[in-house]
VOGU-3710 file (C-alpha; in Angstrom, 3 decimals, decimal comma):
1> xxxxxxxxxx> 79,560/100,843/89,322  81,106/97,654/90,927  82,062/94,717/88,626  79,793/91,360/88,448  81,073/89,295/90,617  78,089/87,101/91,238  74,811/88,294/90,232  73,571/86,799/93,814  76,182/89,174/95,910  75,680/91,924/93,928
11> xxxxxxxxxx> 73,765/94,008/97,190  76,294/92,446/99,359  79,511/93,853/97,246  77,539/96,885/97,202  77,122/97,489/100,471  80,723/96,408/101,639  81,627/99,260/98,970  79,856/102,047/100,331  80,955/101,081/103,738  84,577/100,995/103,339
21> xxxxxxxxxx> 84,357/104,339/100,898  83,266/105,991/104,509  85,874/104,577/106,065  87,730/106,036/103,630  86,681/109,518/103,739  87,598/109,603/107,211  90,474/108,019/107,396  91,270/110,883/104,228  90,302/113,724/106,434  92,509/112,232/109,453
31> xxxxxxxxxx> 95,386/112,611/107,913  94,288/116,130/106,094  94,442/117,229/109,893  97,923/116,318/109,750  99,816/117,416/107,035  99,577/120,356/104,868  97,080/119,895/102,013  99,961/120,282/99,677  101,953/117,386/100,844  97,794/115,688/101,616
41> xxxxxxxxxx> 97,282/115,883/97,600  100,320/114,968/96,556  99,595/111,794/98,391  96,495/111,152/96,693  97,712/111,813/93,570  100,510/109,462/94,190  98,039/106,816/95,438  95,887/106,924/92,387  99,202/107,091/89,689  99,917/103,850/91,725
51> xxxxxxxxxx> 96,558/102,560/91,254  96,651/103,150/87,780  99,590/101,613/87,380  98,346/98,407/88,987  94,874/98,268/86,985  96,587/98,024/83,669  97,776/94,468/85,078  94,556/93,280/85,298  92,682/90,920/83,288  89,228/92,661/82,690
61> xxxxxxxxxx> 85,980/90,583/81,821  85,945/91,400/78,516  82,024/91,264/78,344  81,733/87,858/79,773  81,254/86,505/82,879  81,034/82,806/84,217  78,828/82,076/87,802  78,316/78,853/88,474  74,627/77,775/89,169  73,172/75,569/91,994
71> xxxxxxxxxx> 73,557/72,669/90,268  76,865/72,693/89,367  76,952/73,383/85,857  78,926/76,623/84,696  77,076/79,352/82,286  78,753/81,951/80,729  76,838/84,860/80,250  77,402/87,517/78,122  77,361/91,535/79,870  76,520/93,935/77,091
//
């Protein structure tokens, strides 16, 4: 599930998600026609240890999130 960005974008993040998660897939299966799928996996699983790596450096929301409403003021609202 994507993160709460804004609740207005929500569709919009979701959509740019699902797109680029095709683009993905093929650009995945590209390069599968390339190499062997020994040398194709140990890729990915480099890719994601490197991924992990860099998710432990970020901040989470720790059940809150702040949008700031048409008028101007700023709510935080608590995600259970």
């Amino acid at each position: 599930m994507e993160p709460f960005i804004k609740r207005r974008m929500t569709g919009y993040i979701a959509g740019m998600i699902g797109a680029y998660g095709n683009v993905g897939a093929v650009l995945f299966l590209t390069v599968l026609s390339f190499v062997s799928p020994f040398i194709f996996f140990m890729n990915i699983g480099a890719g994601a240890l490197i991924v992990l790596i860099a998710v432990q450096f970020i901040e989470g929301f720790n059940g809150r999130m702040i949008e700031v409403m048409e008028d101007g003021t700023v709510e935080m609202i608590e995600l259970a």
